[in-house]
C-alpha positions in Angstrom: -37.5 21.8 -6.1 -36.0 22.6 -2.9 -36.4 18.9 -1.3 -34.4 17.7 -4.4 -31.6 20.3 -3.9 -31.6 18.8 -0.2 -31.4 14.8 -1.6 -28.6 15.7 -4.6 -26.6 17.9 -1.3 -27.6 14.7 0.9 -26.3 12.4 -1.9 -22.5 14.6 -2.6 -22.5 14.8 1.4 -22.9 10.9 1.8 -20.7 10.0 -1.4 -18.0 12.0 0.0 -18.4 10.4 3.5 -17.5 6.8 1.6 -14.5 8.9 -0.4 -13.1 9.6 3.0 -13.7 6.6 4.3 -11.4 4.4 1.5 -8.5 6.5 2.5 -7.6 8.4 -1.1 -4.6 9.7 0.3 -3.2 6.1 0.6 -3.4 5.3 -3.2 -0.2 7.2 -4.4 1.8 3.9 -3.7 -0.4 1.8 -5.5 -0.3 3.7 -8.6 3.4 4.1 -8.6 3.8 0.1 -8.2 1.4 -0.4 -11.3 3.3 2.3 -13.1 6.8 0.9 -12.0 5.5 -2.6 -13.3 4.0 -0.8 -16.9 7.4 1.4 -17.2 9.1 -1.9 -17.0 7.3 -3.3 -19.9 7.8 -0.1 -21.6 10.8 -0.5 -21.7 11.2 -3.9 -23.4 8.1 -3.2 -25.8 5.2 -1.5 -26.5 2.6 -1.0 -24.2 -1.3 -0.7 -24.1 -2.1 2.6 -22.0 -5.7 1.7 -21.7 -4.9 -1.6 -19.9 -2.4 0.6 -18.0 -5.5 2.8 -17.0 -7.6 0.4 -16.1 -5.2 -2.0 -14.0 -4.3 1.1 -12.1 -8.3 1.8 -11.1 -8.4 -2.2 -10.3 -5.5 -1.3 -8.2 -7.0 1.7 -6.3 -10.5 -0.1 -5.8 -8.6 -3.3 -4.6 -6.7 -1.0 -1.8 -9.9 1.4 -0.8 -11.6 -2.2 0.2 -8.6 -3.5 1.6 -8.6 -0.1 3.8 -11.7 -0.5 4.6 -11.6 -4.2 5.2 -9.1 -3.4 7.6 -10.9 -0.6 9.4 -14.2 -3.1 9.9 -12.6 -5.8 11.1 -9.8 -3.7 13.6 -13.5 -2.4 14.6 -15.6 -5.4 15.1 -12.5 -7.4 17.3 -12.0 -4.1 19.5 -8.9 -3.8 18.1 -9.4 0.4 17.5 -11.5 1.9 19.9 -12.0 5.6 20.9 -8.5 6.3 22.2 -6.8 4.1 19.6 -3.8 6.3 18.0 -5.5 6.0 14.9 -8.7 7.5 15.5 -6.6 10.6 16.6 -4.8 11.3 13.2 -7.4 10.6 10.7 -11.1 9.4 10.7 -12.1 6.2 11.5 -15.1 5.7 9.3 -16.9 3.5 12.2 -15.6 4.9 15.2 -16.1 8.3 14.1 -19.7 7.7 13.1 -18.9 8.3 9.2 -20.3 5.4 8.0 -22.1 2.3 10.2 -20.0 -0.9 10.1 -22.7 -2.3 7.5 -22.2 0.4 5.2 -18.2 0.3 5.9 -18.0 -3.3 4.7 -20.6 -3.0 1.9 -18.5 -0.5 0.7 -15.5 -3.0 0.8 -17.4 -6.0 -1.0 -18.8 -3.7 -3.7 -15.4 -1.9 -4.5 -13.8 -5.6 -4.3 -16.2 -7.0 -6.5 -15.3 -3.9 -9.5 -11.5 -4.8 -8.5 -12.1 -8.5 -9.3 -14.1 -7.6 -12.6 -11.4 -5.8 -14.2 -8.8 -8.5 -13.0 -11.1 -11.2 -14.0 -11.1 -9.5 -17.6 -7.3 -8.8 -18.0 -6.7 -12.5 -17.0 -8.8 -13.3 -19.7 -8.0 -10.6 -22.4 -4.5 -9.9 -21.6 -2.5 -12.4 -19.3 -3.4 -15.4 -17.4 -0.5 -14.2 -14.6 -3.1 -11.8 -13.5 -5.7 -14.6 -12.2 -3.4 -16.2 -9.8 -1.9 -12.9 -8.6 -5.3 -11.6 -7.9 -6.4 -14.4 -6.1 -3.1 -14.2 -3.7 -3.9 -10.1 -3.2 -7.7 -11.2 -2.6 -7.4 -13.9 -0.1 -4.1 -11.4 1.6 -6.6 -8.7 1.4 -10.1 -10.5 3.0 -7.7 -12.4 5.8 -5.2 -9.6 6.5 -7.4 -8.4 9.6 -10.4 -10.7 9.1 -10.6 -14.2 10.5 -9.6 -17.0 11.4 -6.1 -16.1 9.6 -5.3 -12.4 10.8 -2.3 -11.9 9.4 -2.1 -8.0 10.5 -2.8 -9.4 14.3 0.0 -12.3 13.8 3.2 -10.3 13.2 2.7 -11.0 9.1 1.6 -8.1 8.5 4.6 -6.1 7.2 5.7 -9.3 4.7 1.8 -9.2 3.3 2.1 -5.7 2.3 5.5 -6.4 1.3 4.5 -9.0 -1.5 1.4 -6.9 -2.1 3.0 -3.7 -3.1 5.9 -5.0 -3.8 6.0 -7.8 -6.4 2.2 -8.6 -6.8 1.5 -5.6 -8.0 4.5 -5.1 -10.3 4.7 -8.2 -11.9 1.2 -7.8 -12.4 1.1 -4.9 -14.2 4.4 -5.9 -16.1 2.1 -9.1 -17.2 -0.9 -7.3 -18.2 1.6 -5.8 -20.6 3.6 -8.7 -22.2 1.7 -11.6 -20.6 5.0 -13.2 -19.0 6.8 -12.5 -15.3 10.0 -10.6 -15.6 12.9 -11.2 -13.0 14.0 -8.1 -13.7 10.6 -7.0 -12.6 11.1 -8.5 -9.4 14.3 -7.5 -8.4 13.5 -3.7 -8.8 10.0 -4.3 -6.8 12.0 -5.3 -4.0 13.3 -1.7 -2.4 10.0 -0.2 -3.0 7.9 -3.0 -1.7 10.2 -2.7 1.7 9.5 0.8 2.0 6.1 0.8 1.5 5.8 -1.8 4.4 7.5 0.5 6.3 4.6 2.3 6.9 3.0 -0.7 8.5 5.9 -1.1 10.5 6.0 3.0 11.8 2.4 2.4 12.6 3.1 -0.6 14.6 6.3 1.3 16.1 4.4 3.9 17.4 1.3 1.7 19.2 3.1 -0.9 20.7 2.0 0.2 23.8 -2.3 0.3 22.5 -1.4 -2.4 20.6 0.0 -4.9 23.7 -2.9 -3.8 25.3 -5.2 -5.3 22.9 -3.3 -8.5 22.7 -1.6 -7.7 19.4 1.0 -9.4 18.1 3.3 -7.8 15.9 7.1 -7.4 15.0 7.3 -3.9 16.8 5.7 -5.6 20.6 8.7 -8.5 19.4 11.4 -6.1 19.6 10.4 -3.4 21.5 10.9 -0.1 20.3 14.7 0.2 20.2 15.0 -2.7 18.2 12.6 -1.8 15.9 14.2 1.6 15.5 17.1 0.0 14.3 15.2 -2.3 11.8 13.2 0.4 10.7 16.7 2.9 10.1 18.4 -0.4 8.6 16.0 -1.4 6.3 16.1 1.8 4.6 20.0 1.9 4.3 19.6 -1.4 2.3 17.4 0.3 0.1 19.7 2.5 -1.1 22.6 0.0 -1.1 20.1 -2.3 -3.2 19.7 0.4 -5.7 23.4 0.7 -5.9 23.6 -3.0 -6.7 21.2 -3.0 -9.3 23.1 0.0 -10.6 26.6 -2.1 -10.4 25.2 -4.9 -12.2 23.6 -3.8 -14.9 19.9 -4.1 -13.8 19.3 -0.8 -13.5 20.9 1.9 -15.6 23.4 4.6 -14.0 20.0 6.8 -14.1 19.0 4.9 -10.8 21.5 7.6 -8.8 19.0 9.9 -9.1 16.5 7.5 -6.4 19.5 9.4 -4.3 17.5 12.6 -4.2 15.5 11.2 -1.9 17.8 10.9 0.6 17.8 13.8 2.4 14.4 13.2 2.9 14.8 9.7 4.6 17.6 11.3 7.2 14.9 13.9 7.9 12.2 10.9 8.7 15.4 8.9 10.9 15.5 12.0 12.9 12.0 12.6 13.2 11.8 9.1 14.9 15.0 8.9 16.7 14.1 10.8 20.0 10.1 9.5 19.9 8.1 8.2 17.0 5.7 10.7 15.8 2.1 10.4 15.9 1.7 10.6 12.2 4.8 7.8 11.9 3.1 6.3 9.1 2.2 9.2 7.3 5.6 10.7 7.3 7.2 7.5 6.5 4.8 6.9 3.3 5.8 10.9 1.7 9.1 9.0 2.0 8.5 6.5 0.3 6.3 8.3 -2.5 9.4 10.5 -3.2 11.4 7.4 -3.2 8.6 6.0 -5.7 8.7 8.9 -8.0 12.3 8.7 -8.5 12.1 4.9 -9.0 9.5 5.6 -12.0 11.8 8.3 -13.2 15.0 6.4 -13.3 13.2 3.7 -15.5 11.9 6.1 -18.0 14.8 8.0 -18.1 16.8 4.6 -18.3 14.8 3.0 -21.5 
């Protein structure tokens, strides 16, 4: 009796070791794209909340590989090593001796596999949209970090995350619903998708210097970190100014004002970076953009 005790307590210890590992705090963007895309459709029709549920668990196994796709390969190229600035904020599942690089990437292949199931059956059962969107967010997913493409070592990063969680994964979950793509769709993916690269692009801010070092490319190193300041402060101006247009022509109802609330919130982020960018400069700038998410998502309910 007491040696099973010991395995089930080995077993919770070890399935919460590959919990960790997949980065669950991560997933709040993900699930508001794939409800921004279903609200959407919502709005134009009715909607099946089962296919709803399960795109959004597709969604959140496809970004637990991709994070841990992306920790593998930054691992296995040297790109994070012990005094990388990531292994200081949150655990590294190889570096910190979580999980062993073969148990980091089977976790990845197995939770990519479940991801492509359910794709593979709402191609078929609901919209064929979904197959060639899926095979775009696998092959961005595999190469992002992983060879011989790299776009996260290439200065591509931020645009692949862009498309990813920005109209991908909307239009995707808009098809699943009414098995067509919707301009309208795309148009309103486009602040959020910008934001949510912005978290990218506050990681990269903050390790230019580790990342030069490791012979890095990205858009940060490119334009040093007064330059990217600015993107990073302009970028999220034309957000709100995009909202406003949407607002002005008709795209998205007056209800959209209320995406304002969130502004407070991103002067408080500006300032945070303006003097030095924090260590947790990604994690600050994504509880932006979840706020900014939330709203979205309200704005479109509250619209239809």
């Amino acid at each position: 009796m007491p040696e099973l005790m010991n395995k089930e307590i080995d077993m919770t210890e070890k399935l919460k070791k590959y919990f960790i590992a997949a980065r669950p705090w991560s997933f709040t963007m993900s699930l508001i794209s794939v409800s921004v895309g279903t609200l959407l459709a919502a709005a134009e029709g009715p909607v099946s909340w089962f296919w709803f549920a399960m795109v959004a668990l597709g969604i959140v196994f496809f970004h637990a590989s991709a994070n841990l796709l992306n920790d593998y390969f930054d691992t296995r190229y040297g790109v994070d090593q012990q005094d990388s600035p990531t292994a200081k904020y949150r655990p590294q599942p190889i570096l910190s001796g979580m999980l062993t690089p073969r148990e980091t990437l089977a976790e990845a292949v197995i939770l990519l596999i479940a991801a492509a199931a359910i794709g593979f059956a709402a191609a078929a059962l609901r919209s064929p949209h979904v197959l060639w969107i899926g095979i775009i967010g696998l092959l961005t997913t595999v190469f992002y970090t992983a060879g011989p493409v790299k776009f996260k070592y290439r200065a591509l990063g931020e645009l692949a995350v862009f498309l990813m969680w920005g109209p991908l994964m909307i239009e995707g979950a808009y098809a699943v619903q009414h098995n067509a793509i919707s301009m309208k769709a795309f148009y309103i993916s486009v602040p959020f998708g910008v934001l949510v690269a912005l978290v990218l692009f506050a990681n990269n801010m903050r390790d230019i210097a580790y990342d030069s070092r490791q012979n890095v490319k990205t858009v940060s190193i490119m334009l040093g970190t007064e330059k990217s300041f600015i993107l990073f402060a302009g970028l999220i101006v034309l957000a709100y100014a995009y909202v406003l247009v949407m607002i002005a022509t008709g795209m998205m109802s007056p209800w959209g004002l209320l995406i304002f609330i969130s502004l407070p919130k991103a002067v408080s982020l500006l300032k945070s970076f303006k003097a030095r960018v924090p260590d947790g400069a990604d994690a600050l700038t994504a509880q932006f953009d979840t706020v900014f998410g939330i709203l979205l998502m309200l704005a479109i309910f509250l619209g239809s």
